[in-house]
Backbone as JSON Lines, residues from 0, in Angstrom:
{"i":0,"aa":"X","n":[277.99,112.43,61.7],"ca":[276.73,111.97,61.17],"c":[275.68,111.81,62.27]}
{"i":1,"aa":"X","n":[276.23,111.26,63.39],"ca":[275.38,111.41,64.41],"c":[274.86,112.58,65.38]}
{"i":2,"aa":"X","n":[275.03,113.54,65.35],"ca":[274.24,114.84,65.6],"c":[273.56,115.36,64.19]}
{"i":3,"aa":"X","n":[273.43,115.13,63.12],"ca":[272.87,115.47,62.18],"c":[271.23,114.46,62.29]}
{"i":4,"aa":"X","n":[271.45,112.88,62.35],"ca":[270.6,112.43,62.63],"c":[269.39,113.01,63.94]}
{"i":5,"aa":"X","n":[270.83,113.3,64.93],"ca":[269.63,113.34,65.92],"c":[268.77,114.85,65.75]}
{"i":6,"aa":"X","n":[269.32,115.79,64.74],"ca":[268.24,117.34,64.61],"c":[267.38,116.58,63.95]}
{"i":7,"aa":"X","n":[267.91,115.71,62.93],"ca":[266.58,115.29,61.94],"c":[265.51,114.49,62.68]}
{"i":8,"aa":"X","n":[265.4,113.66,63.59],"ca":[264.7,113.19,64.22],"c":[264.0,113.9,65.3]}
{"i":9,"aa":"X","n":[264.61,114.91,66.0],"ca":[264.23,116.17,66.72],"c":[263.06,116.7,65.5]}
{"i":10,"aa":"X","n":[263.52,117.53,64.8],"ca":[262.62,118.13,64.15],"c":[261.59,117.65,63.42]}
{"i":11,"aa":"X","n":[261.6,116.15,63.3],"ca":[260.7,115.51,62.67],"c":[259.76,114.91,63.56]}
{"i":12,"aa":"X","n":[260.02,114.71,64.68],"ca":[259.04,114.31,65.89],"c":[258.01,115.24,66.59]}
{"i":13,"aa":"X","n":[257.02,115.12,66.41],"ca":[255.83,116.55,66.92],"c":[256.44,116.75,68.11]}
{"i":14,"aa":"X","n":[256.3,118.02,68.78],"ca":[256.71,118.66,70.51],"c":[255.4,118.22,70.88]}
{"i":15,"aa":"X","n":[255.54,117.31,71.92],"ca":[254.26,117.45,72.91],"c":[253.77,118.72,73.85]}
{"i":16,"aa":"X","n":[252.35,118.95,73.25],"ca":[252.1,120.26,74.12],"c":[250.97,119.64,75.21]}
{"i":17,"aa":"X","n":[250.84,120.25,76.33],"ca":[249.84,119.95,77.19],"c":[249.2,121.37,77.54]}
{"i":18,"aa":"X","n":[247.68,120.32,77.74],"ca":[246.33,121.32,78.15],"c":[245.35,120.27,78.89]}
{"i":19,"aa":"X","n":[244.66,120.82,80.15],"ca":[243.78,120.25,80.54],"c":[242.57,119.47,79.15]}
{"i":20,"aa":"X","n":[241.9,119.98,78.01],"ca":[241.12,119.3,77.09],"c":[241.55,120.02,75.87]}
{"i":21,"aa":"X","n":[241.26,119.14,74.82],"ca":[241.51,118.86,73.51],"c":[240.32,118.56,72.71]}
{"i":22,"aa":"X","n":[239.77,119.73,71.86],"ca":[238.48,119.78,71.23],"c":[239.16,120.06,69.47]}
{"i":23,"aa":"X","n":[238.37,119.3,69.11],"ca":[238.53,118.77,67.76],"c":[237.32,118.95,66.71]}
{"i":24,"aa":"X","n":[237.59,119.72,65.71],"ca":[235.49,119.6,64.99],"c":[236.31,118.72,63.59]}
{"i":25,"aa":"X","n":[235.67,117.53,63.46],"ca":[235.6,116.62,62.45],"c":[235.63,117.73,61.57]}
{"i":26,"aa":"X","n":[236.4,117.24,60.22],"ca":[236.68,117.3,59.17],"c":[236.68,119.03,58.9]}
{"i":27,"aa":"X","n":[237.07,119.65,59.9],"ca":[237.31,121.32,59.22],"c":[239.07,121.31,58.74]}
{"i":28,"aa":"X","n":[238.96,122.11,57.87],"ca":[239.79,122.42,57.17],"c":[239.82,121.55,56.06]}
{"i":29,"aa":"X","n":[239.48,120.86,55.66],"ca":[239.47,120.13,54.26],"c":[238.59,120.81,53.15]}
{"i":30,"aa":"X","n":[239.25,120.29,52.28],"ca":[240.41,119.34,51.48],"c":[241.53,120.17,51.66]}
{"i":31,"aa":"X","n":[241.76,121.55,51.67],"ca":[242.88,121.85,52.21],"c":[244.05,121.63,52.82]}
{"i":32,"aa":"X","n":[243.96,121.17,54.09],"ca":[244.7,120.92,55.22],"c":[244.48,119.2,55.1]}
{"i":33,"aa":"X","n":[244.1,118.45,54.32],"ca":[244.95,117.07,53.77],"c":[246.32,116.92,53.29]}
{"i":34,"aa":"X","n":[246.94,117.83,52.57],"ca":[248.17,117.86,52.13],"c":[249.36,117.92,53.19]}
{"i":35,"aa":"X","n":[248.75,117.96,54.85],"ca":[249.35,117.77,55.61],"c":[249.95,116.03,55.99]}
{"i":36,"aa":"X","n":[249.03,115.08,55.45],"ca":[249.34,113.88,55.57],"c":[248.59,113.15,54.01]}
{"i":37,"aa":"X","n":[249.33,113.51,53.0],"ca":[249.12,112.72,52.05],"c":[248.63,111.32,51.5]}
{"i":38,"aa":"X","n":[249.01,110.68,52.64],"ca":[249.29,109.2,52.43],"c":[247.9,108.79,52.72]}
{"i":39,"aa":"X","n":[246.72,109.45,53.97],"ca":[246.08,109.19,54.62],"c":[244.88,109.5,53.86]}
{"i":40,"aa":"X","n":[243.99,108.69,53.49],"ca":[242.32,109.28,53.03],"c":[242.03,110.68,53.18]}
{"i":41,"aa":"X","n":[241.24,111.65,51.79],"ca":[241.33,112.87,53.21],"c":[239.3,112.73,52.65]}
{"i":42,"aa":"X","n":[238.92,112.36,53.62],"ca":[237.36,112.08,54.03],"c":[236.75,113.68,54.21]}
{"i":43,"aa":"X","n":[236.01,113.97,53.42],"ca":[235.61,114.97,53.65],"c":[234.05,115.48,55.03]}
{"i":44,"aa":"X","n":[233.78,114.22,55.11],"ca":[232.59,113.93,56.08],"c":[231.39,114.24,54.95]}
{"i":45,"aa":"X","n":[230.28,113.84,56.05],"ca":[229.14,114.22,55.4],"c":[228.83,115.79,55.39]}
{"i":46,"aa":"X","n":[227.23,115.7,54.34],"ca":[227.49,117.3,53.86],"c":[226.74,118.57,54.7]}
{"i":47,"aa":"X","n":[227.54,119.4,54.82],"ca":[227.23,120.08,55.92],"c":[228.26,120.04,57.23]}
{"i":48,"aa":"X","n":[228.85,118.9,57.33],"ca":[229.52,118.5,58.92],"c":[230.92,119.47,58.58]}
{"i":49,"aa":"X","n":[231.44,119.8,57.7],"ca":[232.71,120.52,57.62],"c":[232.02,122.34,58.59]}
{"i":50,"aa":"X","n":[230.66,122.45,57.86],"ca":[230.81,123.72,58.0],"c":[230.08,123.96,59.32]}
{"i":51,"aa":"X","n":[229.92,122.94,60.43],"ca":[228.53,122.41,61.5],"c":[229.42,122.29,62.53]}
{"i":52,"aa":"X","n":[230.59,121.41,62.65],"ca":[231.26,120.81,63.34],"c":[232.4,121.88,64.12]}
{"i":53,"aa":"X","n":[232.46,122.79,63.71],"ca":[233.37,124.24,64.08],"c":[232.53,124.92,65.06]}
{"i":54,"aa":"X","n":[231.23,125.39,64.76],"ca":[230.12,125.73,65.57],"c":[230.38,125.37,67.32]}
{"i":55,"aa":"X","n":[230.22,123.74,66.78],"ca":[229.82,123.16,68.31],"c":[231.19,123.32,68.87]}
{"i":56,"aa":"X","n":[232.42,123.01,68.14],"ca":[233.74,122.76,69.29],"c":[234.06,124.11,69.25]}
{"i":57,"aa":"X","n":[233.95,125.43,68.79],"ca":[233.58,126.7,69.45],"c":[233.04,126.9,70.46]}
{"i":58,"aa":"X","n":[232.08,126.32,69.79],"ca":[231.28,127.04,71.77],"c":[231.95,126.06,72.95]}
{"i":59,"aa":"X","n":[232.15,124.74,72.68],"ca":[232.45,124.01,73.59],"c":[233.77,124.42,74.19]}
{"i":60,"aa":"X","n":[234.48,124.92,73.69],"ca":[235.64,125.75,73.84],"c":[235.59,126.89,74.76]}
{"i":61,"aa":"X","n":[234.89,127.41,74.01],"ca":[234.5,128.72,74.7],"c":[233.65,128.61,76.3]}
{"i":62,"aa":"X","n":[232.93,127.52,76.34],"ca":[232.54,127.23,77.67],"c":[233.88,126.52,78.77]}
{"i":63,"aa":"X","n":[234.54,125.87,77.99],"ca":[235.21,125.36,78.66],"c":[236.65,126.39,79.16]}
{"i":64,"aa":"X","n":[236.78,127.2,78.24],"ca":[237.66,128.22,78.71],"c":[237.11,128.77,79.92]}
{"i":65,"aa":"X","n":[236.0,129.48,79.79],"ca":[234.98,130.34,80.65],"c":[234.92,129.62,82.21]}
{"i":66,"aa":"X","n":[235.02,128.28,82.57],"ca":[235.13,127.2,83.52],"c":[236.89,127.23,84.16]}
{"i":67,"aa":"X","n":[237.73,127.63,83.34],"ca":[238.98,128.09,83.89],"c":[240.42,126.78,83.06]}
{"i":68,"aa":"X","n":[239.63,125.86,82.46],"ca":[240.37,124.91,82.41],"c":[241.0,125.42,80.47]}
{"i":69,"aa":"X","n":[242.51,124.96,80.27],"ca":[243.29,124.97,79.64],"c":[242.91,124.11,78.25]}
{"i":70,"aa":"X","n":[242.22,124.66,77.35],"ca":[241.53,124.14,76.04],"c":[242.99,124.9,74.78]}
{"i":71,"aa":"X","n":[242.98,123.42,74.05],"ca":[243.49,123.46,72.5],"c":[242.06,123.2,71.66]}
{"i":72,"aa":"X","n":[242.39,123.97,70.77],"ca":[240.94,123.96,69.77],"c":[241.41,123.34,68.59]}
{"i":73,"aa":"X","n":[241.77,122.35,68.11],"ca":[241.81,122.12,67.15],"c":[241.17,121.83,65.42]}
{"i":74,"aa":"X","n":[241.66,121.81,64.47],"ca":[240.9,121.08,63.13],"c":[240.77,119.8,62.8]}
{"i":75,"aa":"X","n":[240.67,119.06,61.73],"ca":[240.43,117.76,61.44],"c":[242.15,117.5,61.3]}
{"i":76,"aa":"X","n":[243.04,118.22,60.84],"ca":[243.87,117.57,60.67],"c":[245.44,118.37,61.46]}
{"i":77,"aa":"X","n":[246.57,118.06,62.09],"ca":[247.08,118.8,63.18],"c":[248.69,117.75,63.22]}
{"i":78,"aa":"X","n":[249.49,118.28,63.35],"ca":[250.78,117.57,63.35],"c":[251.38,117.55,65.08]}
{"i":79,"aa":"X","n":[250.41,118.07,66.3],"ca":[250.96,118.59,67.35],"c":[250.63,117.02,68.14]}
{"i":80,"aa":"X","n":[251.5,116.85,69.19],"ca":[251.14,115.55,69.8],"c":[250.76,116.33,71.53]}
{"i":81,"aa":"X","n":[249.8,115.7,72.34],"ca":[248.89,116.5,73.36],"c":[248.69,115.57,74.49]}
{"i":82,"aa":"X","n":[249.12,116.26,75.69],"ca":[249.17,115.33,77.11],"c":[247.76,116.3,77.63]}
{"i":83,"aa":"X","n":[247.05,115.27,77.78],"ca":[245.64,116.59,77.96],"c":[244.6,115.1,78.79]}
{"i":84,"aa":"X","n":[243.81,115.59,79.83],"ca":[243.01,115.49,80.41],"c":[242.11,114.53,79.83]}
{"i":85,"aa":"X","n":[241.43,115.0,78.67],"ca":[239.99,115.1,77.93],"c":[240.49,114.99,76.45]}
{"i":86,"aa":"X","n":[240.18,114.24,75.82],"ca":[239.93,114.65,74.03],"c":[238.77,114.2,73.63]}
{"i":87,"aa":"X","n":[238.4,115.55,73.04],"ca":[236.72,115.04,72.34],"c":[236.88,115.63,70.93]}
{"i":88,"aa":"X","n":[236.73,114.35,70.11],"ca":[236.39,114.51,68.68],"c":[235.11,114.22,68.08]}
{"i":89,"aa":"X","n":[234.84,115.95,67.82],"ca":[233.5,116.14,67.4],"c":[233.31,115.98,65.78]}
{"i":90,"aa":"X","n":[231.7,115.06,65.68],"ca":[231.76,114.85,64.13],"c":[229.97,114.53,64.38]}
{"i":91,"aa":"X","n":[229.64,114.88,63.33],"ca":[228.52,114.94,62.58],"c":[228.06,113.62,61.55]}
{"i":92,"aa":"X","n":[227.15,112.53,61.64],"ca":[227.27,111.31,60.79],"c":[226.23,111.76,59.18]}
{"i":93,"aa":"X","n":[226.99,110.24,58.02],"ca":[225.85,110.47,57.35],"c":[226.01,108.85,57.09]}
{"i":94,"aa":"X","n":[224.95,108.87,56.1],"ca":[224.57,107.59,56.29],"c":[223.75,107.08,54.81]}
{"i":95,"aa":"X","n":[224.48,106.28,54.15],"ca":[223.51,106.06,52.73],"c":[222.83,104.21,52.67]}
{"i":96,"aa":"X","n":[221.8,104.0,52.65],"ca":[220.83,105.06,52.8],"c":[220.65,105.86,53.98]}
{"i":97,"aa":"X","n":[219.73,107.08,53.88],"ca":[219.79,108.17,54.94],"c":[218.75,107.4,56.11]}
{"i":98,"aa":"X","n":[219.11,107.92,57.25],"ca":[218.43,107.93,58.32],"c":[218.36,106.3,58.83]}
{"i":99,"aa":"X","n":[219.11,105.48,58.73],"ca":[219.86,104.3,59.11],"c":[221.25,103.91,60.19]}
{"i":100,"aa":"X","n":[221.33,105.47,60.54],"ca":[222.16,105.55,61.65],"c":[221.91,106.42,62.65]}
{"i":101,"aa":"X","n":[222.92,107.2,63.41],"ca":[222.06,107.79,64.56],"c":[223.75,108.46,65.28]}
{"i":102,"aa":"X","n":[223.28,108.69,66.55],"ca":[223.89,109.25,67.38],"c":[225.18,107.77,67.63]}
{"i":103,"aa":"X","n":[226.37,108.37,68.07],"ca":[227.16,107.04,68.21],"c":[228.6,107.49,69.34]}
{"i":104,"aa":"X","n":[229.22,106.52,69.28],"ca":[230.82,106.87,70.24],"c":[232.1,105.98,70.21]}
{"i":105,"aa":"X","n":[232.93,106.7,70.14],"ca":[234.01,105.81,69.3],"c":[235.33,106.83,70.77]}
{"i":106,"aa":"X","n":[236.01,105.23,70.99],"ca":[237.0,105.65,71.87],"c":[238.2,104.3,71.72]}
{"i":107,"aa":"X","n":[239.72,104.72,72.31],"ca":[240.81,104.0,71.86],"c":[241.02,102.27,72.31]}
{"i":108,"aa":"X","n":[240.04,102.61,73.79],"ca":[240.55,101.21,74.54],"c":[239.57,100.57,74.97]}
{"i":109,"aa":"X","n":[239.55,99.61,76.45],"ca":[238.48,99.15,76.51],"c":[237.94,99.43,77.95]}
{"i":110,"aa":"X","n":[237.97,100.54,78.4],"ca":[237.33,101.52,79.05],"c":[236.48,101.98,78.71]}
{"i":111,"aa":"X","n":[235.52,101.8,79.04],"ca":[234.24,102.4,78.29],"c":[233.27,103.22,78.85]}
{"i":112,"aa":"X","n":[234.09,103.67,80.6],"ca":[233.49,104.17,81.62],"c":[232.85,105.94,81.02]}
{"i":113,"aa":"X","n":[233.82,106.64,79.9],"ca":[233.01,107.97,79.74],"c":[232.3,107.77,78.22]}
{"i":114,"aa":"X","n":[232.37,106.6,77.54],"ca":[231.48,106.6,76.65],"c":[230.17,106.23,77.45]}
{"i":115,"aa":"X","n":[229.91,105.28,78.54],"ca":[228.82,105.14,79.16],"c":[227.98,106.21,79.62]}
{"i":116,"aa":"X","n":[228.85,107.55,80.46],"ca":[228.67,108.18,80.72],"c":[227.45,109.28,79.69]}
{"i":117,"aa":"X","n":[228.72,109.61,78.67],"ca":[228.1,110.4,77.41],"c":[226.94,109.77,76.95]}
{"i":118,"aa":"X","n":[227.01,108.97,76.69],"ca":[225.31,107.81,76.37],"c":[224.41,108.46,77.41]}
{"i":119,"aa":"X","n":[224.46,108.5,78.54],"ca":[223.78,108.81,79.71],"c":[222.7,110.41,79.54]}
{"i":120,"aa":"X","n":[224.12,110.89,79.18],"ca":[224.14,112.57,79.02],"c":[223.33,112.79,77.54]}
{"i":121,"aa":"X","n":[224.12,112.52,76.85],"ca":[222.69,112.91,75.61],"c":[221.62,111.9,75.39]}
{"i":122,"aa":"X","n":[221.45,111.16,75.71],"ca":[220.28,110.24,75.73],"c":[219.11,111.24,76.09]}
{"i":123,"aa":"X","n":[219.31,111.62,76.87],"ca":[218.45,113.12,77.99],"c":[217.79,113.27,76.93]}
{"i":124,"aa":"X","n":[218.83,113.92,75.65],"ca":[218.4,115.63,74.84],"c":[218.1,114.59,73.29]}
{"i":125,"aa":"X","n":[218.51,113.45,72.87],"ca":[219.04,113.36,72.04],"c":[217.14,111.83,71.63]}
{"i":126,"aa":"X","n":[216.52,112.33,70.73],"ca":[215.04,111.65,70.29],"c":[215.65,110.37,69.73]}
{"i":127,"aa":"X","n":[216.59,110.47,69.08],"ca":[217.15,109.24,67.87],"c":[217.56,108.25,68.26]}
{"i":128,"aa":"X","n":[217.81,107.2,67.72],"ca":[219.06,105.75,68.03],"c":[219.85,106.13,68.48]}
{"i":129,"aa":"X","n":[220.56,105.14,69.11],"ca":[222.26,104.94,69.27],"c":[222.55,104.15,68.56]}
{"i":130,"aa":"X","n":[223.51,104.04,68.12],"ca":[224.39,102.96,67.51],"c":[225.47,102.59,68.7]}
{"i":131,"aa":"X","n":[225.8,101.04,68.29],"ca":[226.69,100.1,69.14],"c":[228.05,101.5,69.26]}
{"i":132,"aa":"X","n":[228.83,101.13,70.09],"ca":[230.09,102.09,70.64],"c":[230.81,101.11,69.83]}
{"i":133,"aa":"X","n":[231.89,102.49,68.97],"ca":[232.89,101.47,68.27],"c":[232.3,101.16,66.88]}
{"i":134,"aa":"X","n":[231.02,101.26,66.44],"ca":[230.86,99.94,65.54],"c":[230.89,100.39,64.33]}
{"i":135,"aa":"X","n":[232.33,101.32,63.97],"ca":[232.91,101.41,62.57],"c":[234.33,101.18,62.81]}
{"i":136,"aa":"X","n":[235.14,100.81,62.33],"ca":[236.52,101.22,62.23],"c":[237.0,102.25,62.4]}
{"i":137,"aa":"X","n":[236.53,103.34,61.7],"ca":[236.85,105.2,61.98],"c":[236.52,105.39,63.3]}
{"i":138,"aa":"X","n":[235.06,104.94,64.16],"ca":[235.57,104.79,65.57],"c":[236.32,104.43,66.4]}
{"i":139,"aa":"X","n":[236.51,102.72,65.89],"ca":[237.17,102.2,67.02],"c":[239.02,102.67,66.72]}
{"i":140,"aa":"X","n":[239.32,102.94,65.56],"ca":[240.73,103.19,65.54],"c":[241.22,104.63,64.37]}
{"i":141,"aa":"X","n":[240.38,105.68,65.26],"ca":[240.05,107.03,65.19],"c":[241.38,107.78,64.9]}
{"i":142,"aa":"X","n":[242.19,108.11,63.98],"ca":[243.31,108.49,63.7],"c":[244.13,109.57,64.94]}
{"i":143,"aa":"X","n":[243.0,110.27,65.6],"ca":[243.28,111.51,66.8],"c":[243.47,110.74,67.61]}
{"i":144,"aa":"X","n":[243.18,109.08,67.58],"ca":[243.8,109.0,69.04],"c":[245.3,109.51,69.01]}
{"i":145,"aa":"X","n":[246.0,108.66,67.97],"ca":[247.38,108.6,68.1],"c":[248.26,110.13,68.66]}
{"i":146,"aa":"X","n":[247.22,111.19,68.53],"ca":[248.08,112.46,68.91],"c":[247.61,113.27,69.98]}
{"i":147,"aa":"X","n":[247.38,111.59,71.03],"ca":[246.73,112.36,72.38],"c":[247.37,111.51,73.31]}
{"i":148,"aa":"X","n":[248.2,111.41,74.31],"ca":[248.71,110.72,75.5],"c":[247.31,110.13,75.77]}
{"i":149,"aa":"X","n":[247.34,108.47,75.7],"ca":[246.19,107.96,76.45],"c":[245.81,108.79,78.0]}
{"i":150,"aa":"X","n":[244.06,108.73,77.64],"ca":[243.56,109.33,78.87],"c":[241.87,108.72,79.04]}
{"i":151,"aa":"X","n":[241.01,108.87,80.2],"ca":[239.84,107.69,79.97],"c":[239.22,108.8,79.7]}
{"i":152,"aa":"X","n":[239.46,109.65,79.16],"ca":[238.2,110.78,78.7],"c":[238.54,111.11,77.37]}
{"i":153,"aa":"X","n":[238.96,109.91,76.38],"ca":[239.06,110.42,75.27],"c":[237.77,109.68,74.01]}
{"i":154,"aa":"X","n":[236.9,110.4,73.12],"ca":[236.17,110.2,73.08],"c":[235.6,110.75,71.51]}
{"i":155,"aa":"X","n":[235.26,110.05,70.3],"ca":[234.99,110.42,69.22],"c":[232.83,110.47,69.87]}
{"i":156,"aa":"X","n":[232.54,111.89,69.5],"ca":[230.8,112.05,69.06],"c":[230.93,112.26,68.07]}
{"i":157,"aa":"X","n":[229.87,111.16,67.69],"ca":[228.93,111.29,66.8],"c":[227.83,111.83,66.64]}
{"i":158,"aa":"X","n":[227.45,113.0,66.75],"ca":[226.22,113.58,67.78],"c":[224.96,113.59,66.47]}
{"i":159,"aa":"X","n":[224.84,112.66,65.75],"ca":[224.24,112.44,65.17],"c":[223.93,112.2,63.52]}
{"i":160,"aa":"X","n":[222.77,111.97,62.52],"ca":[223.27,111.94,60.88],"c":[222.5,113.17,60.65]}
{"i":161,"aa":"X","n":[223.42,113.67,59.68],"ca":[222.68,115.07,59.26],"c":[222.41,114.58,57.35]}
{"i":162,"aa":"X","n":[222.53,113.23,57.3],"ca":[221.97,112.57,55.69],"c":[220.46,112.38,55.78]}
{"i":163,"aa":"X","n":[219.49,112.39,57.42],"ca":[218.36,111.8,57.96],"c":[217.68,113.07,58.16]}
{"i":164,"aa":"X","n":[216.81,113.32,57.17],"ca":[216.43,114.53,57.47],"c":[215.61,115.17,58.71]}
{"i":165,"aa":"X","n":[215.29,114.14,59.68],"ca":[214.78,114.19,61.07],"c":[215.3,114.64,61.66]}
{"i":166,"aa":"X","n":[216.63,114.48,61.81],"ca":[217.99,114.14,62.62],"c":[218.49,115.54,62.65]}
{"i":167,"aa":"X","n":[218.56,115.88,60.83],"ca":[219.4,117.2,60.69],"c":[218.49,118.09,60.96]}
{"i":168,"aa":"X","n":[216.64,118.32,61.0],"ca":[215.91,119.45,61.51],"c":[215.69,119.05,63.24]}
{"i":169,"aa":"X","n":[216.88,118.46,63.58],"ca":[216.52,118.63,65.35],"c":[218.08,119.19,65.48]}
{"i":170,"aa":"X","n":[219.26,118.43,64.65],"ca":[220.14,119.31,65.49],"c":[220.82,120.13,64.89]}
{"i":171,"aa":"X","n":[220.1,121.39,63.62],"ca":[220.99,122.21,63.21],"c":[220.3,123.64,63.83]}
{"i":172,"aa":"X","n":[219.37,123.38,64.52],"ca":[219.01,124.75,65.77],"c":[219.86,124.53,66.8]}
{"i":173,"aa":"X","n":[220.72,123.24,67.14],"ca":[221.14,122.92,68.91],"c":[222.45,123.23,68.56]}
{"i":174,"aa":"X","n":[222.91,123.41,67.46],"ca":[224.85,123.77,67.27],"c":[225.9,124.24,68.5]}
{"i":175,"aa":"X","n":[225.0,125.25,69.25],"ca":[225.33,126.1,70.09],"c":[225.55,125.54,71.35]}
{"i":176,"aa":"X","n":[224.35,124.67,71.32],"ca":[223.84,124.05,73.06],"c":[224.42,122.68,72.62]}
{"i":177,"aa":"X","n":[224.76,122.11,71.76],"ca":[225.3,120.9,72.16],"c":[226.4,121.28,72.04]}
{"i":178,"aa":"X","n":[227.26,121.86,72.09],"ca":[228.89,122.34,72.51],"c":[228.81,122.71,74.23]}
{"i":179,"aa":"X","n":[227.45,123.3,74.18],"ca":[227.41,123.46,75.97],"c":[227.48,121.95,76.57]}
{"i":180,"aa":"X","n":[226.55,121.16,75.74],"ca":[226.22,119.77,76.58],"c":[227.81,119.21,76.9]}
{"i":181,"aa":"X","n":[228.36,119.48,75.56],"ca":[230.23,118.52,75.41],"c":[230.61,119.4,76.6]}
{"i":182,"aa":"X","n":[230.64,120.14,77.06],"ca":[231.8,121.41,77.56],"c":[230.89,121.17,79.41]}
{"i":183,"aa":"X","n":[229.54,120.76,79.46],"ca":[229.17,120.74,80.98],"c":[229.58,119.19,81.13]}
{"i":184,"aa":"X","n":[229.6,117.78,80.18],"ca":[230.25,116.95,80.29],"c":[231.62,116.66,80.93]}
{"i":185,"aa":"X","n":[232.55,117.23,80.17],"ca":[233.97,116.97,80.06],"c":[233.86,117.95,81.62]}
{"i":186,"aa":"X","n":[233.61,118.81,81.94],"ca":[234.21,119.81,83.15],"c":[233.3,118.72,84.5]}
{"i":187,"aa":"X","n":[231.93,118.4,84.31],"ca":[231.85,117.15,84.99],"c":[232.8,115.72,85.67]}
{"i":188,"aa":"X","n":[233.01,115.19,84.13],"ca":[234.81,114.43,83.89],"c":[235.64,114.85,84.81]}
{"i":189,"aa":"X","n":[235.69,116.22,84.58],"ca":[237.08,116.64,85.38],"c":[237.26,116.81,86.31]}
{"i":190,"aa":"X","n":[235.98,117.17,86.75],"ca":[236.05,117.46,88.23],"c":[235.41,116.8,89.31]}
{"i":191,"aa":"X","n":[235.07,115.86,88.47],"ca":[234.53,114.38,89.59],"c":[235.84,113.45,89.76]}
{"i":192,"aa":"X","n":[236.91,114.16,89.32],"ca":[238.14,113.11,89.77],"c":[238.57,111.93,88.56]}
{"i":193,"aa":"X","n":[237.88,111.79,87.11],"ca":[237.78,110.92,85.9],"c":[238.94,111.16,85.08]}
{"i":194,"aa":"X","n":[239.85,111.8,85.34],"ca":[240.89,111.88,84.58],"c":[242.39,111.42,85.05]}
């Protein structure tokens, strides 16, 4: 009985894979790829962010490959567990009523050294609010942490509400360039010694 247990627990435990960063686009693959964890809400995000949020962690990907460093691209939802550098979970906000929220950042612990950072960095590019770091629940206890080896570069954007119609005619021309902004960030991170 006891080697039977231990395949079942083998095979039921994700393989940890490792990569220098771990890019994530909020809520792609849904409603689909919910039936992977039943039990769990499957949140479809706000409207537009399913089909927005692929865009940016593409390119951010794609820059970050291009830089030499070891990128997993992931979806909203993923059974793999990840010893990685960097995790950035990219998401798109909405907000009812509209235009009552803003740009935001949601991370596992109380390090707050690359959410400061990121504040820093799009503040630059970014006309709108911030919202407090953390100040939802879905931030502060972000389901992706759990399938990332703690690291201080792990990091939910909010890169803004696309329910605010201000918001969504500034950043559905930047799709492209704010995957550059995530991807000159994180290789920043990395190579200033932050990981």
């Amino acid at each position: 009985m006891a080697p039977l247990l231990a395949i079942l627990l083998v095979t039921a435990t994700p393989q940890l894979q490792t990569a220098d960063v771990l890019i994530q686009a909020g809520h792609q693959g849904r409603p689909a790829s919910c039936a992977l964890f039943p039990k769990r809400a499957c949140n479809l995000g706000a409207a537009g962010e399913r089909e927005n949020t692929p865009v940016i962690a593409d390119e951010a990907a794609r820059r970050l490959r291009a830089a030499g460093l070891r990128v997993v691209r992931v979806p909203a939802d993923y059974r793999e567990h990840y010893r990685v550098r960097a995790a950035i979970f990219i998401h798109l906000d909405g907000a009812d009523p509209a235009c009552t929220s803003g740009a935001s950042i949601g991370y596992p612990r109380g390090d707050a050294d690359a959410a400061r950072a990121w504040r820093a960095a799009y503040s630059r590019v970014f006309p709108f609010r911030f919202m407090p770091d953390n100040f939802t629940e879905g931030l502060a206890h972000y389901y992706g942490y759990r399938t990332v080896d703690p690291n201080p570069n792990t990091l939910v954007l909010e890169l803004g509400e696309l329910t605010c119609p201000a918001q969504r005619a500034w950043l559905t021309p930047r799709y492209r360039r704010l995957g550059d902004l995530i991807a000159e960030f994180v290789i920043a991170r990395l190579t200033n010694g932050r990981n």
